[in-house]
N, C-alpha and C positions, 0 to 999 in steps of 0.2 A: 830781612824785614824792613829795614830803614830806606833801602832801596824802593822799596813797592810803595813808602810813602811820600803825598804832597804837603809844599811848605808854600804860605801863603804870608806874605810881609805885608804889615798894618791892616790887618783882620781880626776879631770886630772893630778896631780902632787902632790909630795911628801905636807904631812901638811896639805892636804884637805881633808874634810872629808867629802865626795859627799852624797846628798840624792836622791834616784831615790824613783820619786811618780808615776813612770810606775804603781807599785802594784793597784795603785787606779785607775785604769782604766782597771782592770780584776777583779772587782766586782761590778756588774750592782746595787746592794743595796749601797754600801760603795758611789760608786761613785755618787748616788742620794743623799744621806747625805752632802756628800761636795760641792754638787751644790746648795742643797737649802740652807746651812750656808752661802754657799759664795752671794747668791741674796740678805742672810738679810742684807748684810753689804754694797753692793753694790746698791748705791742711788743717780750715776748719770745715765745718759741715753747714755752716749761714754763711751766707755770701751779700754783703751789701754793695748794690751798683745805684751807684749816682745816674741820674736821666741824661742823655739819652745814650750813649754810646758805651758806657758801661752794660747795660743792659745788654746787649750786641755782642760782647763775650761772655759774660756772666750765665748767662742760659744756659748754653750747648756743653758748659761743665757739669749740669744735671743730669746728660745723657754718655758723660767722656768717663774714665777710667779713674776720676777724681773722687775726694769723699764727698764733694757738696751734694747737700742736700735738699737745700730750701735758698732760694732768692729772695734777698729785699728790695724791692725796689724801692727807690729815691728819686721822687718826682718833685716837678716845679707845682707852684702853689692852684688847687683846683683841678687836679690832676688824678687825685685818689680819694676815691668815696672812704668814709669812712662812719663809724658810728661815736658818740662823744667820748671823751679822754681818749681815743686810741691814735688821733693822730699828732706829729711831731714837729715841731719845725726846727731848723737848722739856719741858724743865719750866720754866711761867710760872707769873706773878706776873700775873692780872687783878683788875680792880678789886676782885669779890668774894671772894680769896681763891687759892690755888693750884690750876693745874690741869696738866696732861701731856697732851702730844700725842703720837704715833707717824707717823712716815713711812719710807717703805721706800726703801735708796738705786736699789735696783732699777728704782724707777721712775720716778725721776729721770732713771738710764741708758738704760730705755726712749725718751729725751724725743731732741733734737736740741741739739747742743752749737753753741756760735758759736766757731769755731777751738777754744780749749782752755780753754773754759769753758761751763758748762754755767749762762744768761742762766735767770733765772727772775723773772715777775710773782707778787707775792704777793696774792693776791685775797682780800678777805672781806667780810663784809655789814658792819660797824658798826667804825670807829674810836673807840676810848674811850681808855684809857690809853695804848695801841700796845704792852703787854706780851708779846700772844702775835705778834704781826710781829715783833716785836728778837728775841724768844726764836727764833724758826724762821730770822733772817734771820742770825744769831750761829750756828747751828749749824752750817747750808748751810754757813759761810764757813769752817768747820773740816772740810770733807768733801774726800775723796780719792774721787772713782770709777775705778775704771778698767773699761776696755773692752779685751780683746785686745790686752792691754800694755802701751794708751796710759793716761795718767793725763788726768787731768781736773779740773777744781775747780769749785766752785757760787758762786752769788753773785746775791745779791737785786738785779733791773735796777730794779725799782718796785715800790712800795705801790698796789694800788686798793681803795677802799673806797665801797659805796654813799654813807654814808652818813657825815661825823664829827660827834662832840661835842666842839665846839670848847671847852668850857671845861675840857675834862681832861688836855690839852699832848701826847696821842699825837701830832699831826703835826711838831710840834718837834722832839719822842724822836728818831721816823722820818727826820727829814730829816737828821741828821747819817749816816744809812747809804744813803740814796739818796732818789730825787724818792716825793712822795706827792702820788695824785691821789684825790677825793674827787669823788663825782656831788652831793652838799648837803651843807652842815653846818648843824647847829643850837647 
């Protein structure tokens, strides 16, 4: 897999060292390889993916051998209609600088709860610092949904990530709020 990926030095800005997993998504073999490694590690039934490239695996476990069952997406700000109190913001701290996410609790509740909580995988293409996981997996854990009177709570079951940079301590952060599994690191 690591093979089939590009590395890009000082992108979006100087000191970074950008990974594009485009490549895996112009090999219909490669790209089945990282779909089914990614179902075996994924073993809730909600799936949250950060915009955009989480999205881009997160789906096709809807239709793979995996339990998920519902996708949250996690968009940038204006991004998701929503109706009032449903939507959420998320504000990290990544490497490059700050950024805010959006998720709706809506669709969370759309998902399948394990007794009275509501299990979620957090999925994304690249572990770096692990700011925007703690950030989304911190919020989750302050959420109240209710459905037809019941209440319900969220809580991050696991971290997956294609891909980590091990020398930036994201999976350290991570692993004091739950397991993190990673398909390579560099």
């Amino acid at each position: 897999m690591i093979e089939t990926l590009k590395f890009y030095q000082d992108f979006p800005k100087e000191g970074i060292k950008f990974v594009d997993i485009i490549p895996l998504l112009q090999d219909r073999k490669v790209f089945g390889e990282v779909i089914d490694r990614l179902s075996k590690y994924t073993t809730a039934a909600n799936v949250a993916a950060p915009e955009a490239r989480g999205f881009l695996f997160a789906a096709p476990l809807l239709v793979s051998d995996s339990v998920v069952e519902n996708v949250i997406p996690m968009r940038k700000s204006g991004k998701l209609p929503h109706n009032d109190g449903d939507l959420i913001e998320v504000r990290v701290l990544k490497e490059y600088g700050y950024d805010s996410l959006f998720y709706r609790k809506s669709d969370i509740a759309a998902g399948k709860p394990n007794g009275d909580v509501f299990e979620v995988t957090l999925l994304d293409d690249v572990l770096a610092t692990g700011g925007t996981a703690e950030g989304v997996a911190h919020s989750f854990g302050q959420l109240d949904i209710e459905i037809d009177g019941r209440h319900y709570s969220v809580r991050v079951k696991e971290f997956v990530f294609l891909l980590g940079l091990a020398d930036l301590g994201g999976r350290e952060r991570l692993e004091k709020i739950a397991p993190v599994h990673v398909l390579a690191e560099i």
